[in-house]
C-alpha positions as CSV (number, residue, x, y, z in Angstrom):
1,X,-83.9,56.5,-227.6
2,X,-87.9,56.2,-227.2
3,X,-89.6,53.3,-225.9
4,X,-91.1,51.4,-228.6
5,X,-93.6,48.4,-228.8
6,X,-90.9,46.0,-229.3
7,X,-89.3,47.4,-226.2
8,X,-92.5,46.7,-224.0
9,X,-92.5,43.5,-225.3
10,X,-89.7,43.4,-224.2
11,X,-90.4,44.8,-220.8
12,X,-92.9,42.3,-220.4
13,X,-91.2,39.1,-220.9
14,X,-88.8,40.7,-218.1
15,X,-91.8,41.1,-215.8
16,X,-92.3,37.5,-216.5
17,X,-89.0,36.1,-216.1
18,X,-88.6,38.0,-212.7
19,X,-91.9,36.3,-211.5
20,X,-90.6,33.2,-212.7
21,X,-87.4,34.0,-210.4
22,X,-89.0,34.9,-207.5
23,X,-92.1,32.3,-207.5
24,X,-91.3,30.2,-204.9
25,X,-89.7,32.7,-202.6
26,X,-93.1,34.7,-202.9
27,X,-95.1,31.7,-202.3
28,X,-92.9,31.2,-198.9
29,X,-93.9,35.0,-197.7
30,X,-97.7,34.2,-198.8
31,X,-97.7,31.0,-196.8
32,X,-97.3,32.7,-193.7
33,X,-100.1,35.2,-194.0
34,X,-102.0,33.7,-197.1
35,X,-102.8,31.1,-198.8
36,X,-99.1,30.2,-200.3
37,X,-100.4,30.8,-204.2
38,X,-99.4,34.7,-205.1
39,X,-96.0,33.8,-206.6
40,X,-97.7,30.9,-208.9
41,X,-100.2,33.7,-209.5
42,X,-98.4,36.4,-210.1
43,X,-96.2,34.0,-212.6
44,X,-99.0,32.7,-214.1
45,X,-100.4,36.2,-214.9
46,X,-97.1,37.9,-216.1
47,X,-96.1,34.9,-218.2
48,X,-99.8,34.8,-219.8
49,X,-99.1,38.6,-220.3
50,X,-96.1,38.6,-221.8
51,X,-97.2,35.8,-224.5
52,X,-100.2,38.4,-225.1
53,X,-98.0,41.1,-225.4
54,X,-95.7,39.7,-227.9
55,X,-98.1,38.3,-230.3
56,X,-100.5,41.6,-230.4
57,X,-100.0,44.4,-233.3
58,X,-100.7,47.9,-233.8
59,X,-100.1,50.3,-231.0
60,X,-98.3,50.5,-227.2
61,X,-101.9,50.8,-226.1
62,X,-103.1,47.6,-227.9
63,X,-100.1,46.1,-226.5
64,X,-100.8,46.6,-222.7
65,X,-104.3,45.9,-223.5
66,X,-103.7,42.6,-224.8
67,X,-101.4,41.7,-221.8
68,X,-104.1,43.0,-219.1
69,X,-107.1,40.9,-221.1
70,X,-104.6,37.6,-220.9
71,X,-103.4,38.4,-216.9
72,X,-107.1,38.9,-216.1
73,X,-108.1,35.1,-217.6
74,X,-104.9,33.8,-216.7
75,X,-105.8,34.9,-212.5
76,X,-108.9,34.3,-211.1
77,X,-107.4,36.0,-207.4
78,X,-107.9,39.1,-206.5
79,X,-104.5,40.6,-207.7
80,X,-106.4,39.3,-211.3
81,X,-108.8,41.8,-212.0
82,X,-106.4,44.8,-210.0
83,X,-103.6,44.3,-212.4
84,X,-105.8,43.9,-215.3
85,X,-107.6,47.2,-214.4
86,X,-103.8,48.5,-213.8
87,X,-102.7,47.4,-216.9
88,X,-105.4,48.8,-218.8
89,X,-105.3,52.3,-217.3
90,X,-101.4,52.1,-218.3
91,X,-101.9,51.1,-221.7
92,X,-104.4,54.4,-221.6
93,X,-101.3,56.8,-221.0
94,X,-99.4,55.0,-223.3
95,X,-101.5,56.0,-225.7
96,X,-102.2,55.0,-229.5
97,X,-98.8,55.3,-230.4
98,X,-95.6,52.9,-232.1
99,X,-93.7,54.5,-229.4
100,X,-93.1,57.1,-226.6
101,X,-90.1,58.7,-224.8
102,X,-88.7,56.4,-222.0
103,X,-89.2,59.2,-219.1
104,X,-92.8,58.5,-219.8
105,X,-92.7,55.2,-218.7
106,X,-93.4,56.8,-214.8
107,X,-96.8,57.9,-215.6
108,X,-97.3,53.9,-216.5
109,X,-96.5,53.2,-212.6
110,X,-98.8,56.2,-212.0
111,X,-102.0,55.1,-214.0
112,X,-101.3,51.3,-212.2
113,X,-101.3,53.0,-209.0
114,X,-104.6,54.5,-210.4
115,X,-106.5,51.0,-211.5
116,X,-105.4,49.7,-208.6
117,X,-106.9,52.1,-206.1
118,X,-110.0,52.6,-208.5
119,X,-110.7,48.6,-208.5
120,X,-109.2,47.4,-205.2
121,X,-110.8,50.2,-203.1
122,X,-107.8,50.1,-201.1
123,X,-105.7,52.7,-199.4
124,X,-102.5,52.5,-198.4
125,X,-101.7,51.8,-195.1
126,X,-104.3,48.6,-195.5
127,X,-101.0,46.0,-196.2
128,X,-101.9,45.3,-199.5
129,X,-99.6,45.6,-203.1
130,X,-100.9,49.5,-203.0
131,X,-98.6,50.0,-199.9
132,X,-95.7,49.2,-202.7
133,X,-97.4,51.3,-205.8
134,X,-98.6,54.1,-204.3
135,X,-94.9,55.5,-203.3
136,X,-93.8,54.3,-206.0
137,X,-96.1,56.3,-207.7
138,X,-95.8,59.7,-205.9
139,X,-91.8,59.2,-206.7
140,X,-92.7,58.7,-210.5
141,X,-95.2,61.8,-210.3
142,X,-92.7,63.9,-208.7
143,X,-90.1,63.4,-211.4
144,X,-87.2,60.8,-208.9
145,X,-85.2,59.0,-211.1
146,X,-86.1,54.9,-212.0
147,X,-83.3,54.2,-208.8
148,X,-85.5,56.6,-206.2
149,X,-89.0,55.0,-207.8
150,X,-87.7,51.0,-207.0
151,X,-86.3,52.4,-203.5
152,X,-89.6,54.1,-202.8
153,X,-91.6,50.5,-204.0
154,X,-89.3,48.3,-201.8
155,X,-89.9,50.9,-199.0
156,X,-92.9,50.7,-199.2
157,X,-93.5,47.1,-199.6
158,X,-91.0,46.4,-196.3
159,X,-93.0,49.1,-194.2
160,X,-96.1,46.2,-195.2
161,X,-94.2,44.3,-192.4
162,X,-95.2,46.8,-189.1
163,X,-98.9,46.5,-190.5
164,X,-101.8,44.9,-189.7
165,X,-103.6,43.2,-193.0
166,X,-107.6,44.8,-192.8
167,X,-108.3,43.8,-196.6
168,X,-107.7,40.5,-198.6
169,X,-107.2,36.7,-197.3
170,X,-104.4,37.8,-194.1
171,X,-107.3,40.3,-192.7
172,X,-108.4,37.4,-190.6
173,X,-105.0,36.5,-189.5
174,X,-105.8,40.5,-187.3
175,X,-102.7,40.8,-185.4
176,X,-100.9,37.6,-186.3
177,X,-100.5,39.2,-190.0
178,X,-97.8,41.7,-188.1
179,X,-94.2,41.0,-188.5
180,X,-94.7,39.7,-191.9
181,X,-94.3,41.7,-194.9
182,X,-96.9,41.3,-197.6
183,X,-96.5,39.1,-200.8
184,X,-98.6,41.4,-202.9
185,X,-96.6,44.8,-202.2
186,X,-93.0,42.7,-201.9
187,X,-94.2,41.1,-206.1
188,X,-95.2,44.8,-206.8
189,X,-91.9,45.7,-205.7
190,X,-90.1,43.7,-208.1
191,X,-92.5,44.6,-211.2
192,X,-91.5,48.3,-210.0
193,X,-87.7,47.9,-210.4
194,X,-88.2,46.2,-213.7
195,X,-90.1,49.1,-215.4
196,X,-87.2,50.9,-213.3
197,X,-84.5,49.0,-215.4
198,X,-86.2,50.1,-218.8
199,X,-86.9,53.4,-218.0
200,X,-83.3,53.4,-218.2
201,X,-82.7,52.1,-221.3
């Protein structure tokens, strides 16, 4: 069956619930190293999104595009303006179309990876979300299964914990930012396993 735009309405309102799920707990991991907001952020953002997402018409790309607008002016944190440039490269290989096969869904993950990098200037290694999207993107590019792409994000997100933070609000913490994973690649995690979960079907 292909992915259609009721489905990534559907996949939004998913993203949103998770974030809704895992506010507080995210919050917790942020307090140590942040500034104890990226769960009411990243709930904020994906609940704005998916309220975008399910009022817009027309195409999977007008879709994601209305979800990154509503994220970006629903975030005024960094992780704002990353996942709306995300979003919006994603909603670029989705394409102008009612719908697209569900393997395709990986080169989503892929073009976030992308927007990401292209906006954040990050790379990974720099404990920041990118430390959960990039593996999770090289999985998707490589053609793993939506069980190996979530493994590859938690992975990824859990190595965050050996690192020292050199970008964002925990680069001033230096060393003290070690032994703590981050908040931003632990959320991306999540939103990984849930486009997992409809890749599947």
């Amino acid at each position: 069956m292909d992915f259609t735009t009721d489905d990534l309405k559907a996949l939004f309102a998913a993203l949103a619930a998770r974030m809704q799920a895992e506010r507080d707990a995210l919050c917790a991991l942020d307090g140590v190293i942040g500034d104890a907001d990226h769960g009411i952020a990243m709930e904020q953002g994906m609940s704005a999104a998916a309220k975008a997402a399910e009022a817009a018409d027309g195409t999977l790309q007008d879709v994601i595009n209305a979800a990154a607008k509503a994220f970006l002016n629903a975030v005024g944190a960094s992780s704002g303006p990353l996942y709306a440039t995300g979003l919006l490269r994603a909603g670029k290989a989705a394409g102008p179309r009612q719908s697209m096969p569900r393997d395709e869904l990986r080169q989503l993950i892929v073009a976030i990876r992308d927007g990401i990098v292209q906006r954040g200037k990050a790379e990974p290694g720099q404990k920041t979300m990118l430390d959960a999207w990039a593996p999770a993107a090289e999985a998707a590019a490589s053609g793993a299964g939506p069980d190996a792409i979530a493994k590859a994000a938690r992975a990824g997100a859990e190595s965050t914990r050996a690192m020292v933070a050199t970008l964002g609000r925990a680069a001033r913490l230096g060393d003290r930012s070690v032994g703590h994973p981050d908040p931003g690649a632990v959320s991306a995690s999540m939103l990984v396993e849930e486009i997992g979960r409809a890749m599947r079907g």
